[in-house]
N, C-alpha and C positions, 0 to 999 in steps of 0.2 A: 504494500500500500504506500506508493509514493505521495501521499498527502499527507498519512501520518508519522512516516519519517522525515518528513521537513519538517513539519510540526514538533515534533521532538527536538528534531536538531535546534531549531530554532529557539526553542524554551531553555536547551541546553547554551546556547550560544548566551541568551538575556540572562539568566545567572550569575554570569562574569563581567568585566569590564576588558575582554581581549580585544585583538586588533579587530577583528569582523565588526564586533558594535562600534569600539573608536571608530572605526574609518567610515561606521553610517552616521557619526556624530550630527556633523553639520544638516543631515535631513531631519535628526530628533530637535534640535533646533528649530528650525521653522518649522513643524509641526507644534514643538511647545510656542513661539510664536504665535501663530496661526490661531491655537486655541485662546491665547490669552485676547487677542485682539477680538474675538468671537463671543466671549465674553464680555469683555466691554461694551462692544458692541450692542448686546443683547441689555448690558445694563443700562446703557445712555439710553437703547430709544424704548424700553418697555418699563420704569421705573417712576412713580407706582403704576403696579401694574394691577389690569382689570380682573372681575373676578374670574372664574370658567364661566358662567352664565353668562357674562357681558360678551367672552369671545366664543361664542358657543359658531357663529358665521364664518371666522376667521383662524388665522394659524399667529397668534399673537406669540409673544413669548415673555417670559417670565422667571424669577428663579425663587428658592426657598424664602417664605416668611413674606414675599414681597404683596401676598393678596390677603394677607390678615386673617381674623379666623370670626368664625360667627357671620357672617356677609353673605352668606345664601350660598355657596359653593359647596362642595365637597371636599371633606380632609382627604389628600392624597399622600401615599407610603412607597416611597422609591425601594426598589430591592436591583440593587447592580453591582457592579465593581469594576475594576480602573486599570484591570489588567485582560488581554486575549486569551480566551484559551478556557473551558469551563471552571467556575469555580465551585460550584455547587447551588447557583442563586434558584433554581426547581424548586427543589424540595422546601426550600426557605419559606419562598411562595404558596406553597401550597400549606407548609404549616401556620404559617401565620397566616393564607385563611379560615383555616379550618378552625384555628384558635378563636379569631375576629367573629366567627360563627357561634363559637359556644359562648362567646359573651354578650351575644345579642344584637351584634351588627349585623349590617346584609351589604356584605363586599361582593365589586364586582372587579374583575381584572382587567387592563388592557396590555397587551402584546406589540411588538412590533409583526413578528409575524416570519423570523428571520426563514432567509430557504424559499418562500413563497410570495408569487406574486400576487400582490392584492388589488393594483387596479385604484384608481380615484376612490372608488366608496368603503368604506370599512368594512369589514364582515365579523358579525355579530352574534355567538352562540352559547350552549350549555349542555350539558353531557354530555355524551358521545358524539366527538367534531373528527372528522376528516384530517386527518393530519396534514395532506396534500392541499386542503383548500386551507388550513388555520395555521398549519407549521407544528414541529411535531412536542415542543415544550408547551403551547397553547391547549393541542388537543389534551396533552398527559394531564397538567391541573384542569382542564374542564372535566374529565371525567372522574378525577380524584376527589375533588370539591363539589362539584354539581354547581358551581357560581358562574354566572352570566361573564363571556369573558368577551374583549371587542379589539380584533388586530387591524393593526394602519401603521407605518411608519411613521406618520404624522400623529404624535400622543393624546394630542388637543381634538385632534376629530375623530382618534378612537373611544374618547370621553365624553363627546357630545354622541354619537352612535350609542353609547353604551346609556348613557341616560335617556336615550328616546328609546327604546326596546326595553330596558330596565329601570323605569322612575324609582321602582323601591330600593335601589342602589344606594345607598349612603355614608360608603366609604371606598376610595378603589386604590385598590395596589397595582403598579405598575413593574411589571413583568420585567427589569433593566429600564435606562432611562437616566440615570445618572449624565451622562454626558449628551443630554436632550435638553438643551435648556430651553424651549418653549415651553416647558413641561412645569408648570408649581408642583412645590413637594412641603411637605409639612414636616414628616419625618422621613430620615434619609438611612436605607441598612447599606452598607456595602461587605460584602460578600467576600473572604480570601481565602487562600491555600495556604499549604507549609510555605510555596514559593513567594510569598508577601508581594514584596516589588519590585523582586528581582535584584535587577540590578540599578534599580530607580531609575532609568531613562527611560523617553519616550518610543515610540513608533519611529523609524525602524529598528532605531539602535538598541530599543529596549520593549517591554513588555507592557508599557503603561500606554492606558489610550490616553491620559489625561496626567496633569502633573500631582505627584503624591503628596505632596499640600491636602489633595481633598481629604486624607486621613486623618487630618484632624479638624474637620467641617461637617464628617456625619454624625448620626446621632448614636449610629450601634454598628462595631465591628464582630462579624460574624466569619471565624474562621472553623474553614470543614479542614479537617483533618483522620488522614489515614490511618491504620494503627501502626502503632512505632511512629508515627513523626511526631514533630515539635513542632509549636507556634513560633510565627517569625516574629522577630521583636518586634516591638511596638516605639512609634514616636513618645518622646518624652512627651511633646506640645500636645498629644490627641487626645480631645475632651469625650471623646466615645467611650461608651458601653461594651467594655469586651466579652463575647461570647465566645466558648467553642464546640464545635457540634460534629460528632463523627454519625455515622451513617450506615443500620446496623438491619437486617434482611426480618421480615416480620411473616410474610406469609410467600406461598411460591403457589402458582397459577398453571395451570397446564392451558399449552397457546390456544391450542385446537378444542378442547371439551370444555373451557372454562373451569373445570377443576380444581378446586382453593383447598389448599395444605397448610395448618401454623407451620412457620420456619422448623421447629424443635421435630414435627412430626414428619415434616416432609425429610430431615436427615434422616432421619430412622429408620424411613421407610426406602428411599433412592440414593441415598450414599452411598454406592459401590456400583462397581464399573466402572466406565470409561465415560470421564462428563469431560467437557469442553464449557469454553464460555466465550461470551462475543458480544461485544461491545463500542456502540458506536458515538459515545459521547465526548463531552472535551479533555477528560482526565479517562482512558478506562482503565488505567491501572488502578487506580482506586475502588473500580468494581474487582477487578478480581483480586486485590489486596485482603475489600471485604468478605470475600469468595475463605479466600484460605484462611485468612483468620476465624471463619468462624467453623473452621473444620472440613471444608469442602476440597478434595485433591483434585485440579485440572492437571489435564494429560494437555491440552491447550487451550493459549491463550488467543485469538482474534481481536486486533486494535483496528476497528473503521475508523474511517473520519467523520466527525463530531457534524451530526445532522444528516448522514446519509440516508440518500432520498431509498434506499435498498431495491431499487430497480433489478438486480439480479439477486436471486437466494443467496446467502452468502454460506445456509445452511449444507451445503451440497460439497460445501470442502472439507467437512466435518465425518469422522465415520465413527464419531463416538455412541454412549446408548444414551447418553444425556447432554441436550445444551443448553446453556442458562443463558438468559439475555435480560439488559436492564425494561424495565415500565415504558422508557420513551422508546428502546426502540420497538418494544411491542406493539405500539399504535401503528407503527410500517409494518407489522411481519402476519399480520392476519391470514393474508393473502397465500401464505405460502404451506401452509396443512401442514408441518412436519408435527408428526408427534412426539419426536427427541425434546421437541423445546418447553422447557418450563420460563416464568417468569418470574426473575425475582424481587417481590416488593419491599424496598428497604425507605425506613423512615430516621430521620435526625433523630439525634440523641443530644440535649442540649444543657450546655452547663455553663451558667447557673440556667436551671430547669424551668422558672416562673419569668423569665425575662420579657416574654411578651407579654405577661400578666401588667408589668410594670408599664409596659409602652401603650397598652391599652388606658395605663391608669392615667398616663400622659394626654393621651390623646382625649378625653373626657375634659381634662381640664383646658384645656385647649380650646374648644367646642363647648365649652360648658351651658351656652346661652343653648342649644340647639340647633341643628341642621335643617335646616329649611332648602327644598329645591328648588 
């Protein structure tokens, strides 16, 4: 898979500071440039900026704090982070809906939609979505959640789509979206690995879309980590909330029969033989990291590249009795009957454990007059 051994290379390359990144210096440069002027920009001509109801017609832009709170709009919750390459922002997403749910909010998501073309109008769903028409992180939290979700590159008119289909909407998370500055955010999660910032430079020389400044501007740093690694140190200056959250298999799904196993029973029962695993997300060592730590022997391991549209089975390289594949890429693999494949559903593990408990409590006080739409 030549995509994902560039991809590798490359992460392996942003690590260091050798001559390959030196010599891309001057392009991270004006990219750090670029961004900074883009910014400005966005602050000179949108500051104060109106609420989402005022630019519900238009693609206005905005940044944190700047549309106040109580004014008739919607609290919005960014979940992104500042480096290429997955860091786990899914699962993030979907646990703090599903949290936001048991405390009696009604979130709704919007998406960009990466991977798919969407065309002028936003496209607008709940439950079981299309991967092919919503993108395949969109479809995985709609069907995980059951919340009305609305993909568009454009964030501001996947948020006006999203409240003309969904009025009872009264809070929405944003699926990435950090470096969208048309986008208000009320509370900001950014999302990291063991690999932090690497080597702290930008695109191309480095791993960061954005300058690492923004770490200490969110409100909650949430680092997934594998077993056996370490968290990357942290800024003295960053005023965030440190989380960290590993990512740990809870039930397994057979592709073809729908078939649900707790994790504990389904080892008992299919641990032995010849399993395989395959994985086409932005980290998949980390699925199969979680694979072996928790007992599971691959004979092998398949790394795709992160979003693959799985146009060809990838299952047919495989002559194992068992293969495991993560949730996302399950919404692609329907299609293809093999009965080898089980799926396996892993959910965060988060410590300190009540943290969105806290950020819920934030967000009340915040809002305290009411939301009015």
């Amino acid at each position: 898979m030549k995509g994902v051994s560039l991809s590798r290379w490359a992460h392996q390359v942003w690590q260091g500071r050798g001559w390959v990144s030196t010599a891309l210096l001057p392009l991270s440069w004006l990219a750090h440039l670029s961004f900074l002027l883009k910014r400005r920009r966005y602050h000179r001509l949108h500051s104060p900026a109106p609420s989402i109801a005022d630019k519900d017609s238009c693609d206005g832009a905005s940044t944190r704090g700047a549309t106040g709170e109580g004014n008739g709009r919607l609290p919005i919750i960014v979940v992104g982070n500042i480096v290429v390459g997955g860091t786990g922002k899914t699962p993030v997403v979907i646990a703090l809906t599903q949290s936001l749910l048991a405390g009696g909010w009604t979130p709704g998501i919007i998406s960009r939609g990466y991977g798919v073309h969407i065309g002028p109008i936003p496209r607008v769903g709940r439950g079981v979505l299309e991967a092919g028409l919503f993108g395949d992180e969109p479809a995985l939290i709609a069907r995980e959640t059951n919340a009305p979700i609305a993909v568009h590159p454009r964030r501001t008119a996947a948020i006006t789509a999203l409240r003309k289909h969904h009025p009872e909407v009264d809070i929405v998370i944003s699926d990435d979206g950090l470096q969208h500055l048309a986008l208000p955010r009320d509370i900001e999660i950014l999302v990291q690995d063991s690999r932090g910032i690497g080597n702290g430079r930008m695109l191309p020389a480095g791993p960061l879309r954005e300058p690492a400044k923004k770490l200490q501007e969110v409100d909650y740093v949430v680092t997934n980590l594998a077993p056996g690694e370490s968290a990357p140190a942290h800024p003295e200056t960053s005023q965030a909330r440190h989380v960290t959250m590993q990512m740990r298999p809870t039930r397994v799904q057979h592709l073809t029969s729908g078939a649900e196993l707790p994790w504990p029973d389904w080892l008992k029962l299919y641990n032995s033989g010849r399993t395989d695993a395959i994985a086409g997300i932005g980290q998949p060592k980390r699925f199969f990291s979680m694979l072996t730590d928790q007992g599971v022997k691959l004979d092998l391991t398949l790394a795709l590249p992160d979003h693959d549209d799985y146009a060809a089975s990838p299952f047919l390289k495989s002559s194992a009795d068992i293969i495991l594949i993560t949730a996302k890429d399950a919404v692609k693999c329907q299609k293809f009957a093999d009965d080898r494949v089980w799926v396996v559903h892993a959910e965060p593990r988060f410590s300190p454990a009540d943290w969105m408990d806290s950020l819920a409590i934030d967000l009340k006080k915040k809002f305290s007059s009411g939301i009015t739409l």
